[in-house]
N, CA and C atoms as an extended XYZ file, in Angstrom:
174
Properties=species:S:1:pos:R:3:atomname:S:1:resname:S:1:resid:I:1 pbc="F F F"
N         0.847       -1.156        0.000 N   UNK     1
C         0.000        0.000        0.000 CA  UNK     1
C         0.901        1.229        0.000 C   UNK     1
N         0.578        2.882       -0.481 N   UNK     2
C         1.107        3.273       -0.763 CA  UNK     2
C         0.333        4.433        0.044 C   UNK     2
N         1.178        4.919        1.002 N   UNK     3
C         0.660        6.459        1.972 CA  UNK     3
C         1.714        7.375        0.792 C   UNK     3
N         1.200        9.256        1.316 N   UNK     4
C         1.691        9.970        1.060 CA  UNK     4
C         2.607       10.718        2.445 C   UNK     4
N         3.690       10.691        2.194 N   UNK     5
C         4.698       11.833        3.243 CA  UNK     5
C         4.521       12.444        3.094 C   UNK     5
N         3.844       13.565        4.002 N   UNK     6
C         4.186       15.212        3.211 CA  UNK     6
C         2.261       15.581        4.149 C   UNK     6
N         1.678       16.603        3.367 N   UNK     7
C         0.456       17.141        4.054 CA  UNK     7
C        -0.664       16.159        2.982 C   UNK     7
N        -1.794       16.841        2.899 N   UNK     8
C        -2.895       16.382        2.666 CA  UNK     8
C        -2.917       17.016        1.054 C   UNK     8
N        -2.199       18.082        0.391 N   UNK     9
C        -2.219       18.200       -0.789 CA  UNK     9
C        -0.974       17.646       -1.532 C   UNK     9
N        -0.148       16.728       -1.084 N   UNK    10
C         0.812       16.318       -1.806 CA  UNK    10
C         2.120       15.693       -0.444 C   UNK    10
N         2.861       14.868       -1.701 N   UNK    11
C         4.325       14.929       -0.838 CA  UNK    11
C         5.117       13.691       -1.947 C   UNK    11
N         5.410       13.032       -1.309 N   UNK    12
C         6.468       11.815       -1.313 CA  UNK    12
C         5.435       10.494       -1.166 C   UNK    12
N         5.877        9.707       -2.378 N   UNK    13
C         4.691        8.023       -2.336 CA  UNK    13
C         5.419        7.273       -1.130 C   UNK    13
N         5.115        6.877       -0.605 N   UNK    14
C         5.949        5.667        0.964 CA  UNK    14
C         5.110        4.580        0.639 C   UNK    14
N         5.690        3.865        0.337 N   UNK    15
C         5.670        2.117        0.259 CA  UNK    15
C         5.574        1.567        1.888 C   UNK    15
N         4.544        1.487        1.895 N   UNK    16
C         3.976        0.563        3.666 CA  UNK    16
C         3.646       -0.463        3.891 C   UNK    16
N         3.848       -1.525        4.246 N   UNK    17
C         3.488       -2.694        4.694 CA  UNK    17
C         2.477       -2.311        5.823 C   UNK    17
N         1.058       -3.383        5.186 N   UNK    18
C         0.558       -3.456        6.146 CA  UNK    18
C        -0.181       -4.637        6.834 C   UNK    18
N        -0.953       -5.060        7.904 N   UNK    19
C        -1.321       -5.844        8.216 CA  UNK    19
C        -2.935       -6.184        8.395 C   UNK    19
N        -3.541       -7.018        7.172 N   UNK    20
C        -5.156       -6.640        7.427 CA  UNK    20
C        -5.546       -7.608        8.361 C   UNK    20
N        -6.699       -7.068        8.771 N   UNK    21
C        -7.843       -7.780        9.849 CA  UNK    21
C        -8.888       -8.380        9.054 C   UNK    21
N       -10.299       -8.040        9.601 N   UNK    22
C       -11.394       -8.555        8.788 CA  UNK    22
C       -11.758       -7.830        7.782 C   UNK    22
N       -12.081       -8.822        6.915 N   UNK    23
C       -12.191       -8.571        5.156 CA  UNK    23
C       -13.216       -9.200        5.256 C   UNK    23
N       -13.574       -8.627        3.964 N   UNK    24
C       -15.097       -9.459        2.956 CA  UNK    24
C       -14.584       -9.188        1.529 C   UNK    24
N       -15.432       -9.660        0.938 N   UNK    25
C       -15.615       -9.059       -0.626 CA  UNK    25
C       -15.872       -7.753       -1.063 C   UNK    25
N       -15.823       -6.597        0.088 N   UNK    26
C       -16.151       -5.115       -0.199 CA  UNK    26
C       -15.042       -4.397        0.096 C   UNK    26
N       -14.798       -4.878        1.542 N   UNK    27
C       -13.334       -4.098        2.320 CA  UNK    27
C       -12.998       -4.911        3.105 C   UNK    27
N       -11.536       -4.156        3.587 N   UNK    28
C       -10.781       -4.610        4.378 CA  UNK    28
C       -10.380       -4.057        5.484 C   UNK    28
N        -9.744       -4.239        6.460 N   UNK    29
C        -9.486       -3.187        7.728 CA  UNK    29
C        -8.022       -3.814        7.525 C   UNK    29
N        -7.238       -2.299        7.786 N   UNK    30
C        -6.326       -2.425        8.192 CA  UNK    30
C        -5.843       -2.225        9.655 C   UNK    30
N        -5.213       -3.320       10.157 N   UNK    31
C        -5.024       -3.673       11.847 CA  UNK    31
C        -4.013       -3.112       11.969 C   UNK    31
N        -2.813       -2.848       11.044 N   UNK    32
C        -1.520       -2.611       11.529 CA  UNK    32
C        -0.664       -1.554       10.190 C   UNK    32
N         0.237       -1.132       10.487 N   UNK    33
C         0.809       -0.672        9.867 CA  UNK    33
C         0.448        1.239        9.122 C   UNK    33
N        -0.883        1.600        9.442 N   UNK    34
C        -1.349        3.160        9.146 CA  UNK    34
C        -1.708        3.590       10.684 C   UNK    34
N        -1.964        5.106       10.622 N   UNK    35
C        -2.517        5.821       11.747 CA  UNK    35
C        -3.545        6.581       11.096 C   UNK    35
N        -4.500        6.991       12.122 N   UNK    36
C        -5.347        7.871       11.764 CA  UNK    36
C        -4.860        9.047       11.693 C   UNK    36
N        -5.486        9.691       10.019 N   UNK    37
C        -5.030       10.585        9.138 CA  UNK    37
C        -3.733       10.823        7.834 C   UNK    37
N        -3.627        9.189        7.921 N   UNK    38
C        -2.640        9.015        6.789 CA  UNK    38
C        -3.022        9.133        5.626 C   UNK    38
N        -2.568        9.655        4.335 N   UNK    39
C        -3.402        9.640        3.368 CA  UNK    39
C        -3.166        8.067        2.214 C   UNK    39
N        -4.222        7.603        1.700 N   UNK    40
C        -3.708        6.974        1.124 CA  UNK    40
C        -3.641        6.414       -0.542 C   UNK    40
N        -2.812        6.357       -1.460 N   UNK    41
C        -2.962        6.752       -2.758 CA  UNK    41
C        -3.833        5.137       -3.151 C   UNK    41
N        -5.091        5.835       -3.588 N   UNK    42
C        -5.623        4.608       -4.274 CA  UNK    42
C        -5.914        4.435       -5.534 C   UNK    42
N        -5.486        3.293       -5.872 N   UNK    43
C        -5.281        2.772       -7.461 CA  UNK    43
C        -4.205        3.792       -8.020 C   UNK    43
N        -3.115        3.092       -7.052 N   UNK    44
C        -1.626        3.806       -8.180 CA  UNK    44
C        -1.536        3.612       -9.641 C   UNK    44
N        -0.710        4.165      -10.642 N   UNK    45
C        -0.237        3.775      -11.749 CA  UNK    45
C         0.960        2.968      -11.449 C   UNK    45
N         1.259        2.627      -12.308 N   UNK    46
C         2.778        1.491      -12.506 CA  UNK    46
C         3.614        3.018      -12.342 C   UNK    46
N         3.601        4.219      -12.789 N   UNK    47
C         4.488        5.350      -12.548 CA  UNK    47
C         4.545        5.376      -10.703 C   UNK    47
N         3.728        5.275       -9.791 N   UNK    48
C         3.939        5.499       -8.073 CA  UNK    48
C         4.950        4.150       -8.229 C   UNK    48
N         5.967        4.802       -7.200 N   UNK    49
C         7.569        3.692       -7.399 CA  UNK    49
C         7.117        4.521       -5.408 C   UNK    49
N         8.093        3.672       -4.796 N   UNK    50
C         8.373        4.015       -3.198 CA  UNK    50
C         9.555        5.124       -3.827 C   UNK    50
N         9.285        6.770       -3.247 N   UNK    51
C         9.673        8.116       -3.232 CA  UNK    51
C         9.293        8.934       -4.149 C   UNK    51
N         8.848        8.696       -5.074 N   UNK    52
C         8.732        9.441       -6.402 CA  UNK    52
C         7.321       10.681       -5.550 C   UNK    52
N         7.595       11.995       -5.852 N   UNK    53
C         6.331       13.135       -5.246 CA  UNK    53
C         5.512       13.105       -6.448 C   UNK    53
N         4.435       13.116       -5.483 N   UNK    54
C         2.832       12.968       -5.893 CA  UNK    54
C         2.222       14.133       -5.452 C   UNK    54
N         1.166       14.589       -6.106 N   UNK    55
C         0.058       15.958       -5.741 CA  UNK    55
C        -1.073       15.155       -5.761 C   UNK    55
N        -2.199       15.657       -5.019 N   UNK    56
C        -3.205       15.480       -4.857 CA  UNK    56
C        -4.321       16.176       -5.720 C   UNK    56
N        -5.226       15.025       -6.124 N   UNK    57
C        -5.944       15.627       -7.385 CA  UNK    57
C        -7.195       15.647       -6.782 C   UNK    57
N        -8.098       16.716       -7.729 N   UNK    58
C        -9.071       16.825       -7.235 CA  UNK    58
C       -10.388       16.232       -8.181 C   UNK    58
């Protein structure tokens, strides 16, 4: 999974390991590895590599 370093309009991609809990076929919880208020990039391109800066789109 892939958080952003940096604020809520941009930063740095961080490559995170994480650890899920209970899942279904809709979602998943993550048990380990984020905090509340991390942002997180969903549905990277093959371009998000771990460091490469990212902006936040609207």
């Amino acid at each position: 999974m892939f958080r952003v370093a940096g604020d809520a309009n941009g930063g740095t991609a961080t490559l995170t390991k994480v650890k899920l809990g209970n899942r279904n076929n809709l979602e998943a919880e993550i048990a380990e590895g984020m905090k509340d208020g991390d942002v997180v990039i969903m549905h990277p391109s093959d371009l998000v590599v771990d460091g490469v800066r990212v902006a936040k789109r609207e």
